[in-house]
PDB file of N, CA, C and O in Angstrom:
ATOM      1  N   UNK A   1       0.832  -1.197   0.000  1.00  0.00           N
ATOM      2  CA  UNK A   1       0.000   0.000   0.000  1.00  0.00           C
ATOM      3  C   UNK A   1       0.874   1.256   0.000  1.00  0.00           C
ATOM      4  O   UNK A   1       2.016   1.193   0.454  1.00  0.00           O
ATOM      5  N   UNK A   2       0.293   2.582  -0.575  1.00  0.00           N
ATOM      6  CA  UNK A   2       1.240   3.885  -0.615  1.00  0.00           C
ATOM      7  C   UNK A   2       1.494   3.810   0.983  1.00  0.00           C
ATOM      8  O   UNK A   2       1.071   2.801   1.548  1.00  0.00           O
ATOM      9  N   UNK A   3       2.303   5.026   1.935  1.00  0.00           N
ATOM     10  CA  UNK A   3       2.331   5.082   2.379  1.00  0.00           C
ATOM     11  C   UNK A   3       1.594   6.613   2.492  1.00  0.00           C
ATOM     12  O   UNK A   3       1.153   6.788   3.628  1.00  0.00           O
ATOM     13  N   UNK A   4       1.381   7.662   1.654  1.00  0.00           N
ATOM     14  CA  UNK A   4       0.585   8.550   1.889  1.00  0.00           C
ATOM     15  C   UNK A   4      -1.301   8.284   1.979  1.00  0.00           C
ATOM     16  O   UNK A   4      -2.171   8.966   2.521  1.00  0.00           O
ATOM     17  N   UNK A   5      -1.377   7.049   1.219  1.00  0.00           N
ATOM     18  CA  UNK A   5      -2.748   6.361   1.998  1.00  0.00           C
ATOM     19  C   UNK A   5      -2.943   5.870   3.088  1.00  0.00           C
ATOM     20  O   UNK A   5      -4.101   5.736   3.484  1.00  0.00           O
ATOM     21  N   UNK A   6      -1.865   5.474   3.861  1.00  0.00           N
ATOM     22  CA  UNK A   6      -2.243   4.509   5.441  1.00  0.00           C
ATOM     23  C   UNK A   6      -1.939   6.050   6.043  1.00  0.00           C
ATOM     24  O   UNK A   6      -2.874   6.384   6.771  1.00  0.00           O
ATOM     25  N   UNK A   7      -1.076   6.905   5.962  1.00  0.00           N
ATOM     26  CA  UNK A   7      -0.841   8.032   6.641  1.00  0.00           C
ATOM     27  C   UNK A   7      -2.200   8.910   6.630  1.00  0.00           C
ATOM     28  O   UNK A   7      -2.613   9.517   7.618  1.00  0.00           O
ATOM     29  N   UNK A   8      -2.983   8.882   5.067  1.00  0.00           N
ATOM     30  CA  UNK A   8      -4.249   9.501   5.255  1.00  0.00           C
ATOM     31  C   UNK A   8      -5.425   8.768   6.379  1.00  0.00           C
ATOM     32  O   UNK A   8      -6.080   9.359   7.237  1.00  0.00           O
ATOM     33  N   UNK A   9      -5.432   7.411   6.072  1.00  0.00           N
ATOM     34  CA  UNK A   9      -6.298   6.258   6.799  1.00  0.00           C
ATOM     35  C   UNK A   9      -6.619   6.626   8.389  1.00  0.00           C
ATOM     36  O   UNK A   9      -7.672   6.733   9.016  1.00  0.00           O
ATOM     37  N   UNK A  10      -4.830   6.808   8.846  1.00  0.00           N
ATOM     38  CA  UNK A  10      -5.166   6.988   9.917  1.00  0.00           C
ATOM     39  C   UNK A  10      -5.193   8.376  10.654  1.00  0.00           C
ATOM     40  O   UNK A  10      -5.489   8.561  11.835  1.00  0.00           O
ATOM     41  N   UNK A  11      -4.864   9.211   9.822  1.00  0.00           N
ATOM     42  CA  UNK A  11      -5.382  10.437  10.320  1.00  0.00           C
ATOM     43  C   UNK A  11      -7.017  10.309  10.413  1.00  0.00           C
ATOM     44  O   UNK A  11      -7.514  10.953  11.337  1.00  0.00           O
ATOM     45  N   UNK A  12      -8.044   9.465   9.469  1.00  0.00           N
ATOM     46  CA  UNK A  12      -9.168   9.935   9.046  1.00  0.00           C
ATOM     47  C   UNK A  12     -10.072   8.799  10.578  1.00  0.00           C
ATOM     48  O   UNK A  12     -10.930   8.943  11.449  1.00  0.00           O
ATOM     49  N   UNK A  13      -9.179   7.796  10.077  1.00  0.00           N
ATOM     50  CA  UNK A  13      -9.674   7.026  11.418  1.00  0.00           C
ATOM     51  C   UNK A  13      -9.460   7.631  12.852  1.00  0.00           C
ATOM     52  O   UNK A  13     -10.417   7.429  13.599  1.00  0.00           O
ATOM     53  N   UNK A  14      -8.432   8.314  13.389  1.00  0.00           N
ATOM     54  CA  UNK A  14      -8.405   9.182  14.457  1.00  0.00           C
ATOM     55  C   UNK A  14      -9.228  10.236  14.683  1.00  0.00           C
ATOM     56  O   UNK A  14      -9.536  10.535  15.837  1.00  0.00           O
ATOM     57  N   UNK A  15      -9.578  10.765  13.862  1.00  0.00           N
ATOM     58  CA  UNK A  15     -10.823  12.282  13.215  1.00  0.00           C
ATOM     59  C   UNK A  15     -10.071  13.592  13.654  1.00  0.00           C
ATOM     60  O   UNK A  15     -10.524  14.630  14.136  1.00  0.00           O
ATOM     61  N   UNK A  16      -8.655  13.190  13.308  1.00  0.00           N
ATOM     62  CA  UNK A  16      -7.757  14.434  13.723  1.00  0.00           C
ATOM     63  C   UNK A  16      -7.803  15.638  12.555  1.00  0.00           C
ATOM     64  O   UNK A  16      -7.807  15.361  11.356  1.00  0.00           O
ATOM     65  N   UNK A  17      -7.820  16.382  12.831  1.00  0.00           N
ATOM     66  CA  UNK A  17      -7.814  18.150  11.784  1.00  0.00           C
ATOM     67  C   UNK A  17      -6.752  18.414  11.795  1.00  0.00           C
ATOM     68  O   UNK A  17      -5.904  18.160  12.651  1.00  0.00           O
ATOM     69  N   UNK A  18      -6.639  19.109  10.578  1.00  0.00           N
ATOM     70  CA  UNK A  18      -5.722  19.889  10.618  1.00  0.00           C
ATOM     71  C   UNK A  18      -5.337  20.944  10.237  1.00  0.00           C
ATOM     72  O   UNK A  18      -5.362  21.277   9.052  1.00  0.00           O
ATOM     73  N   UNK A  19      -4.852  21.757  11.310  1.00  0.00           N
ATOM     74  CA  UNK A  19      -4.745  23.044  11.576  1.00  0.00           C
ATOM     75  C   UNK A  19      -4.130  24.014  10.546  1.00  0.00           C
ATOM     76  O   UNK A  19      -3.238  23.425   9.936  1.00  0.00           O
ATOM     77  N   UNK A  20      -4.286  25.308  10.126  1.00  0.00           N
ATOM     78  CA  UNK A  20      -3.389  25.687   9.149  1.00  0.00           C
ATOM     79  C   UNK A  20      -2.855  26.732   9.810  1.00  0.00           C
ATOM     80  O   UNK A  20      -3.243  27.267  10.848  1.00  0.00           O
ATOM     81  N   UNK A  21      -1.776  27.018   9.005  1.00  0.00           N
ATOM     82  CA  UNK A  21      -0.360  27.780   8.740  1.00  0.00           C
ATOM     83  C   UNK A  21      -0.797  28.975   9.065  1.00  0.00           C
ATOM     84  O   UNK A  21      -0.905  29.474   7.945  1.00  0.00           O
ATOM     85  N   UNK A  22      -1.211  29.996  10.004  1.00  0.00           N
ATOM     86  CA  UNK A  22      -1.177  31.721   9.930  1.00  0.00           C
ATOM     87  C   UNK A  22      -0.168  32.707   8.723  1.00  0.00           C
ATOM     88  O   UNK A  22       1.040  32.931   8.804  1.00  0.00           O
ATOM     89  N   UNK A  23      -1.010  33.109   7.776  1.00  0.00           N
ATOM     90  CA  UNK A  23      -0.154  33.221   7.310  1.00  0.00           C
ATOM     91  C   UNK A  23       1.094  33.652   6.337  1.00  0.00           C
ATOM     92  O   UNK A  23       1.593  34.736   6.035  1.00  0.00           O
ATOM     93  N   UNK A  24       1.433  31.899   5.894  1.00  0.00           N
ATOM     94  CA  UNK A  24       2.018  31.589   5.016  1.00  0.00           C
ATOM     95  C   UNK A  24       1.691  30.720   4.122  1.00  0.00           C
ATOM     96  O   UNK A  24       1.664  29.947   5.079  1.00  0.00           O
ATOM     97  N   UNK A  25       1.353  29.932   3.036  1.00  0.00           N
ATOM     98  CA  UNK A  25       0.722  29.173   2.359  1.00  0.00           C
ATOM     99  C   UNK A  25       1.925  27.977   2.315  1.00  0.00           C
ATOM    100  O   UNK A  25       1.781  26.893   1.750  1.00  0.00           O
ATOM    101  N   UNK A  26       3.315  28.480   3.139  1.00  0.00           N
ATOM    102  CA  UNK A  26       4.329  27.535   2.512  1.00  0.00           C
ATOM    103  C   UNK A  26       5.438  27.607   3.919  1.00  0.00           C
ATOM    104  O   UNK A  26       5.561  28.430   4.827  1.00  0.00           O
ATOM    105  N   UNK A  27       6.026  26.538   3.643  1.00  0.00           N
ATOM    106  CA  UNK A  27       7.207  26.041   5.126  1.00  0.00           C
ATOM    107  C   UNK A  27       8.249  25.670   4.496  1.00  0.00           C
ATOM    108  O   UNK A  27       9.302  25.698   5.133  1.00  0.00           O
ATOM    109  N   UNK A  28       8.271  25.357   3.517  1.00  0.00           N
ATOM    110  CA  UNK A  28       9.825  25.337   2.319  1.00  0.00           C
ATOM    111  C   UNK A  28      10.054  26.321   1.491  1.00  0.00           C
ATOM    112  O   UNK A  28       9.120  27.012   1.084  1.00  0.00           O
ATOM    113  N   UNK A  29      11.489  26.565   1.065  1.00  0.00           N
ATOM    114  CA  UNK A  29      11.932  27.115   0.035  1.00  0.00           C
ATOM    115  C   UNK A  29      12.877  26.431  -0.027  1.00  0.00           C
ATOM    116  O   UNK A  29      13.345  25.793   0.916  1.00  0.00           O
ATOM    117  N   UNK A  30      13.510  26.478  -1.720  1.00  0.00           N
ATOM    118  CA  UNK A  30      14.564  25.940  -2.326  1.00  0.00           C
ATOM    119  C   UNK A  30      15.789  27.281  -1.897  1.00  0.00           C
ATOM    120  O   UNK A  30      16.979  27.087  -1.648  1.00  0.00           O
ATOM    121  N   UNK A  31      15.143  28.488  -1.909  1.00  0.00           N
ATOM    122  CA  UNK A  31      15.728  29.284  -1.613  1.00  0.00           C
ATOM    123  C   UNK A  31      16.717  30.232  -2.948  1.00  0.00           C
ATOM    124  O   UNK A  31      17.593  31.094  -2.874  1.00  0.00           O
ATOM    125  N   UNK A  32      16.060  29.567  -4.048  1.00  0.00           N
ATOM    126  CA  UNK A  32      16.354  29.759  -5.788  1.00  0.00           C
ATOM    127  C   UNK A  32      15.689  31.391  -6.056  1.00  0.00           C
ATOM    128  O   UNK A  32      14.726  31.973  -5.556  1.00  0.00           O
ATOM    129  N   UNK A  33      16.849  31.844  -7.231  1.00  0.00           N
ATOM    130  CA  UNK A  33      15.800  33.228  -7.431  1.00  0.00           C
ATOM    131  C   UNK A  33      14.289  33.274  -7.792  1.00  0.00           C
ATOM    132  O   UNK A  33      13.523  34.216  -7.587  1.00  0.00           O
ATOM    133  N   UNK A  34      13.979  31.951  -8.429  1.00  0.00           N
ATOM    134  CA  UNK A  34      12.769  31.582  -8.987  1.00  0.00           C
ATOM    135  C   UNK A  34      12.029  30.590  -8.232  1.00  0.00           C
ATOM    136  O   UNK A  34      11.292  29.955  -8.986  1.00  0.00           O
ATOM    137  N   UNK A  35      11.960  30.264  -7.162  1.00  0.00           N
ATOM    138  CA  UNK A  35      11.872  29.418  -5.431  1.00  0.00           C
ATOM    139  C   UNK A  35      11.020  28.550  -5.858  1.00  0.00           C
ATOM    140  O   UNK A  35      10.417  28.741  -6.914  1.00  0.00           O
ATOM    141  N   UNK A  36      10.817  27.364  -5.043  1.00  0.00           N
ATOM    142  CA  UNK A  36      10.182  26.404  -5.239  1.00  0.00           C
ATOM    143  C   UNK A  36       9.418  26.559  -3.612  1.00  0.00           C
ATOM    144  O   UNK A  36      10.108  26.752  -2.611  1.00  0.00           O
ATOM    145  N   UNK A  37       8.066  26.452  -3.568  1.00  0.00           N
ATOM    146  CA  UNK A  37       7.811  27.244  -2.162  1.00  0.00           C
ATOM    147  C   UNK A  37       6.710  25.711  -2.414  1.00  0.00           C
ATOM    148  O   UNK A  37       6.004  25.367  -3.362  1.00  0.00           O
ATOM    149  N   UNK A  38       7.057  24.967  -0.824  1.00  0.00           N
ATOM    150  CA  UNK A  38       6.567  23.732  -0.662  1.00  0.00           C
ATOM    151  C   UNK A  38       5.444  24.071   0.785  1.00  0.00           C
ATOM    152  O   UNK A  38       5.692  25.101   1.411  1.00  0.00           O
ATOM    153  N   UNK A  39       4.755  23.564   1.061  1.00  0.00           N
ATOM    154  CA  UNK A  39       4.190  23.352   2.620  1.00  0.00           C
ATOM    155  C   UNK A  39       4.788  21.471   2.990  1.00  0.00           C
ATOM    156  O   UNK A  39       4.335  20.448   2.477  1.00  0.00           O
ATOM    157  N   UNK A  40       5.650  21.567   3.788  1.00  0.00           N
ATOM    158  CA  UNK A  40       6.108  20.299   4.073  1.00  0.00           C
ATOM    159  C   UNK A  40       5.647  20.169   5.872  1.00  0.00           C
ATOM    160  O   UNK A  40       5.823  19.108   6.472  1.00  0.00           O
ATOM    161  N   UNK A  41       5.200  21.100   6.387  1.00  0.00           N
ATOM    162  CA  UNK A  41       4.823  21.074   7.287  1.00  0.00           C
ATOM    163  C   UNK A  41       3.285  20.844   7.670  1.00  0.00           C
ATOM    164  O   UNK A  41       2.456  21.571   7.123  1.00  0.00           O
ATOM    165  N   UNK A  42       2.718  19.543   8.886  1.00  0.00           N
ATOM    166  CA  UNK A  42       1.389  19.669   8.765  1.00  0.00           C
ATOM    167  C   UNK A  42       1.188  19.703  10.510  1.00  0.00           C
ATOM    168  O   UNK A  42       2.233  19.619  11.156  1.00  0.00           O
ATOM    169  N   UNK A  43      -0.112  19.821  11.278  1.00  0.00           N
ATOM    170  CA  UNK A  43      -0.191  19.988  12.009  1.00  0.00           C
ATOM    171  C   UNK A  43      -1.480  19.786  12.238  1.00  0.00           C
ATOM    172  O   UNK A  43      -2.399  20.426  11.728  1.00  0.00           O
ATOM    173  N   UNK A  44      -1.592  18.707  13.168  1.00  0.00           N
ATOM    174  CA  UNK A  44      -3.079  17.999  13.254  1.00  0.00           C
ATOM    175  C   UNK A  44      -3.534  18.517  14.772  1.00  0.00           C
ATOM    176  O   UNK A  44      -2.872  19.307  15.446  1.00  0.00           O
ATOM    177  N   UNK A  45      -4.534  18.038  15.088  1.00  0.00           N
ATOM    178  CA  UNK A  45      -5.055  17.998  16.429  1.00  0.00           C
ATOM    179  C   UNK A  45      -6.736  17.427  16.326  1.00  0.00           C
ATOM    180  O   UNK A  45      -7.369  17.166  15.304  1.00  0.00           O
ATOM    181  N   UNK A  46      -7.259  17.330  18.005  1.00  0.00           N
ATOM    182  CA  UNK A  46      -8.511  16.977  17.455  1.00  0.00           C
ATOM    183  C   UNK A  46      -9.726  17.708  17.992  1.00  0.00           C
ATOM    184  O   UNK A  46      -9.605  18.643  18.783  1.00  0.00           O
ATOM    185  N   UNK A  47     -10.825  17.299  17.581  1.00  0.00           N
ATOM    186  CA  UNK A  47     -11.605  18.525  17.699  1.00  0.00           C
ATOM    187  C   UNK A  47     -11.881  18.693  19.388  1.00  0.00           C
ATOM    188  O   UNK A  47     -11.908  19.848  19.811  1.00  0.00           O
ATOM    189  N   UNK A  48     -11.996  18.056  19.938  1.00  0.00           N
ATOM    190  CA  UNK A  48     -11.866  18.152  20.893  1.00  0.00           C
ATOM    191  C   UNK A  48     -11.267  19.273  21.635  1.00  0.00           C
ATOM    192  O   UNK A  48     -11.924  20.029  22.351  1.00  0.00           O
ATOM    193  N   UNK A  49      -9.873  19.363  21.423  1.00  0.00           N
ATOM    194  CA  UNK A  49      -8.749  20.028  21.578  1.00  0.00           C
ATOM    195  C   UNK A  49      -9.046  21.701  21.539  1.00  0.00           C
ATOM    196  O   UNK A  49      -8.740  22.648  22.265  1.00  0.00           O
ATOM    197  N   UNK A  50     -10.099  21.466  19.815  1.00  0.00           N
ATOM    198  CA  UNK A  50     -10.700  22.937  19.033  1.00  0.00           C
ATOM    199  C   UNK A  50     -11.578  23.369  19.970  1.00  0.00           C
ATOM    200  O   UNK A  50     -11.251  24.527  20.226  1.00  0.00           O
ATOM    201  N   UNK A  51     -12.583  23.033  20.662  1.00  0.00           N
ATOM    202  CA  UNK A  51     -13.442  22.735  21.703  1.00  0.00           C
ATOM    203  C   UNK A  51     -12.806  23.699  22.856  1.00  0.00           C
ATOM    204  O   UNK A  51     -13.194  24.770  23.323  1.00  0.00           O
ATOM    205  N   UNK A  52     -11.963  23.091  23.054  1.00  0.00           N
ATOM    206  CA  UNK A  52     -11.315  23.736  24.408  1.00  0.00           C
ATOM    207  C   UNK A  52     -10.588  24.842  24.687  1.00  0.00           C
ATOM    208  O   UNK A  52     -10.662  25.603  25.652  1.00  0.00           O
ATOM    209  N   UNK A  53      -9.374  24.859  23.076  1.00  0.00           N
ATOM    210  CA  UNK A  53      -8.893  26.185  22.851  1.00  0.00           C
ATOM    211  C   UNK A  53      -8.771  26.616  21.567  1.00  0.00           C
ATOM    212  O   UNK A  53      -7.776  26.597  20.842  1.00  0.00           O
ATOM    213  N   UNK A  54     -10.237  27.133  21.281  1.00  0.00           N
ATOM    214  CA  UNK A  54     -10.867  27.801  19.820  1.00  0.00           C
ATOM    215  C   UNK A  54      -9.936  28.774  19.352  1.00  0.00           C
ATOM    216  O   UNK A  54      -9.792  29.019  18.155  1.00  0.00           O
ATOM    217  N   UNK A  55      -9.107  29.506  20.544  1.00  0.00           N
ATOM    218  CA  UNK A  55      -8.001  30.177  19.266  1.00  0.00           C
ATOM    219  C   UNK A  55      -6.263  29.804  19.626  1.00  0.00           C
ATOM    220  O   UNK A  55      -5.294  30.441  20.038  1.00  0.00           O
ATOM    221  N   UNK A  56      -6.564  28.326  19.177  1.00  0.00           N
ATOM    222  CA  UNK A  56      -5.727  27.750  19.032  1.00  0.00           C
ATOM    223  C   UNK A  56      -4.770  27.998  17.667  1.00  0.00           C
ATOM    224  O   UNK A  56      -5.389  27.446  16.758  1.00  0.00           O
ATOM    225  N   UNK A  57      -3.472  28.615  17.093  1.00  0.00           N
ATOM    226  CA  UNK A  57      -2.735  28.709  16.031  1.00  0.00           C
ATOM    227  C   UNK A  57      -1.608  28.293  15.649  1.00  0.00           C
ATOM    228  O   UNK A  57      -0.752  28.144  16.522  1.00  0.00           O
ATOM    229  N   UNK A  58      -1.232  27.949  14.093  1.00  0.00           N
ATOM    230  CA  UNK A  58       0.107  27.947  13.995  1.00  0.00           C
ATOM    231  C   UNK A  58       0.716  28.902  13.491  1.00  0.00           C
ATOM    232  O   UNK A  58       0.343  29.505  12.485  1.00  0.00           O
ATOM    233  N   UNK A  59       1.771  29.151  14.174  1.00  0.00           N
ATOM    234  CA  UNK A  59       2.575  30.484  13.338  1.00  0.00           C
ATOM    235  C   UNK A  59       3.390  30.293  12.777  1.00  0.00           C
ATOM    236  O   UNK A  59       3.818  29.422  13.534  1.00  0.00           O
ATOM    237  N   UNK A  60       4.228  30.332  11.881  1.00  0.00           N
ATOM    238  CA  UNK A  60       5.442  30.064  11.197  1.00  0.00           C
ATOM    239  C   UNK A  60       6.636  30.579  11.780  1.00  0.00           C
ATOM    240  O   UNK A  60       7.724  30.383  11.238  1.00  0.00           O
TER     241      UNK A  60
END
């Protein structure tokens, strides 16, 4: 099996969210004059969590 399918599986089976970036749309650069701008960064939690601390963020 991929491994970005069992990685989706069990995020979906946990019912974890995930949180976005304040922001920035991106957490990589190649750092090129013409950049390659990636989001390699993710950041889950669960709702629960959202529940408890609604202004919960990520910042870059």
């Amino acid at each position: 099996a991929n491994d970005i399918f069992i990685f989706n599986e069990v995020i979906g089976h946990l019912g974890l969210l995930e949180l976005p970036i304040k922001g920035r749309s991106y957490t990589w650069s190649n750092m090129q004059d013409n950049p390659l701008l990636e989001q390699l960064d993710s950041f889950f939690t669960s709702a629960n969590w959202i529940t408890c601390y609604p202004s919960t963020q990520v910042l870059p």
